[in-house]
SEDOPA-701024 format. One line per field, with one value per residue (C-alpha): z, y, x. Coordinates in Angstrom, 1 decimal. Layout:
# SEDOPA-701024
zz: [Z, ...]
yy: [Y, ...]
xx: [X, ...]
# end
This chain:
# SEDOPA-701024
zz: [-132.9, -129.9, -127.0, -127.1, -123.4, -124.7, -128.1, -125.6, -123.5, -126.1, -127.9, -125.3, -124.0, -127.7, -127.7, -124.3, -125.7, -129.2, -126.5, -128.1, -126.6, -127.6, -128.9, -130.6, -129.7, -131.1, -128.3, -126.1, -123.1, -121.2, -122.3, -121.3, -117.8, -117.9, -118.7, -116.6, -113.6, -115.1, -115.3, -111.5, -110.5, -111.9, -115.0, -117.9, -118.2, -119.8, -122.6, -125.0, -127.5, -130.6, -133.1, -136.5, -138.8, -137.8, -134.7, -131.9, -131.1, -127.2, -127.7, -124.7, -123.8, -122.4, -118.7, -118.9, -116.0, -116.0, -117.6, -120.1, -118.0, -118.6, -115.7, -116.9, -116.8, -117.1, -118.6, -118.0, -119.2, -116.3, -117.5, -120.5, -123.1, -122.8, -119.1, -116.7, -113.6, -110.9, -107.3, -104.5, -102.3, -99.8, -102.5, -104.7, -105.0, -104.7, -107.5, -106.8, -102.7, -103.6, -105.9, -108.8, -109.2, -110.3, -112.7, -111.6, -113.3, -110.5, -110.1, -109.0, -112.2, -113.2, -109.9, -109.1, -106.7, -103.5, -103.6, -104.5, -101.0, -99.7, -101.5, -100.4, -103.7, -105.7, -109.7, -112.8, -112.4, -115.9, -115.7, -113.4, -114.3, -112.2]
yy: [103.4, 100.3, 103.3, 104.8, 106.5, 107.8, 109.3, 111.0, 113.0, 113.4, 115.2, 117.0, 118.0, 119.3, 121.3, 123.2, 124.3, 125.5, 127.3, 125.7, 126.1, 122.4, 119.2, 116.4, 113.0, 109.0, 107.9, 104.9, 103.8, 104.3, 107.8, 109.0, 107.7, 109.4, 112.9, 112.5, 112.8, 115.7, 117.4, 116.6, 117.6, 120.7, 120.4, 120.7, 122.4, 120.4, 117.9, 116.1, 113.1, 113.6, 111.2, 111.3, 108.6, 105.6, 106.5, 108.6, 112.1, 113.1, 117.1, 118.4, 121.6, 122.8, 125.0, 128.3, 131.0, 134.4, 135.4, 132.3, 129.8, 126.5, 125.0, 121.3, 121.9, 118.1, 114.9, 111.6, 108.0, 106.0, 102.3, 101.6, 98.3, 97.2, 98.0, 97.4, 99.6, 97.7, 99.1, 98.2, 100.4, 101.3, 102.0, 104.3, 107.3, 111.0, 113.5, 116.8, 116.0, 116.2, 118.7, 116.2, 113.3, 109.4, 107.9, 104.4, 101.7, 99.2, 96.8, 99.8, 101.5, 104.1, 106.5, 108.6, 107.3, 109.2, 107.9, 104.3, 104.5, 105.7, 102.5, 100.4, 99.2, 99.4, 99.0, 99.8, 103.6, 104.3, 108.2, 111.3, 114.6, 117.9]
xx: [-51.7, -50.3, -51.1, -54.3, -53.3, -49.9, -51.7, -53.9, -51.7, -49.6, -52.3, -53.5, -50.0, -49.3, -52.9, -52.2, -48.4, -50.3, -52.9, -55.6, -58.9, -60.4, -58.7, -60.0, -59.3, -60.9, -63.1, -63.0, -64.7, -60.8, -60.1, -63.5, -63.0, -59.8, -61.6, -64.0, -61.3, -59.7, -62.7, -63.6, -60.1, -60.3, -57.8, -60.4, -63.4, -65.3, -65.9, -67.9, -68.4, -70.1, -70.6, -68.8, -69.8, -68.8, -66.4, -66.7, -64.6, -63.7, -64.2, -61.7, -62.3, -59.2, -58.8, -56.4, -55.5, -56.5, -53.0, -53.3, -51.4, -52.1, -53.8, -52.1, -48.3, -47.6, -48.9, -46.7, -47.7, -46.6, -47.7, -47.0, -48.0, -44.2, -44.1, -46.8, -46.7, -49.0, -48.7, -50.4, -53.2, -50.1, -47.2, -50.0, -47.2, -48.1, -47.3, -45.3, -46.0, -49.8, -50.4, -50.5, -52.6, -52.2, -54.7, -55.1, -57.2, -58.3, -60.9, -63.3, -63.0, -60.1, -59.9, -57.9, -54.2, -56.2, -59.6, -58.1, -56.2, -59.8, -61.3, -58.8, -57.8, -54.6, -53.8, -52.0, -51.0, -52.0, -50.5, -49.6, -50.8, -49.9]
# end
């Protein structure tokens, strides 16, 4: 696996078109930042690592509509290992006009592309998710 991020959405992506209610994906320190946005924005409902010998599993628990829409319609790896997407704290771009959001890893930590312009920081737009 080169792309831990791009295994991760991909999985996920592939869970919420199987309408799974819970996918399991190898932990790292990255990906759990990464969950913990999705969570605060609202995407997920919630999640958890466990321990299984000698590696760690990211249990997602996975956020559907009243009619079984998926509340994540779309996952997209914007940065990737062969091309580095940097942008500065006044180019951080918007997803579908707001309604999306930008994973960014700065020097603050991974935050999200709006409360990186609130911080005043920019950094490698890691993904978009709407």
């Amino acid at each position: 696996m080169t792309d831990p991020i791009a295994n991760y959405l991909t999985l996920i992506r592939n869970a919420l078109q199987a309408k799974h209610q819970k996918v399991d994906i190898p932990s790292s320190k990255l990906l759990v930042e990464i969950t913990k946005l999705l969570k605060d924005e609202g995407y997920i409902t919630n999640f958890k690592i466990t321990p299984e010998g000698s590696r760690t599993i990211l249990k997602i628990y996975l956020k559907y509509g009243p009619k079984g829409e998926r509340v994540l319609s779309g996952l997209q790896r914007i940065s990737r290992p062969g091309c580095r997407v940097y942008s500065s704290k006044k180019e951080i771009p918007s997803v579908l006009g707001g309604l999306g959001v930008s994973i960014l890893s700065t020097p603050k930590g991974v935050l999200t592309g709006a409360r990186a312009r609130k911080e005043g920081v920019g950094g490698e737009i890691l993904c978009s998710v709407w």
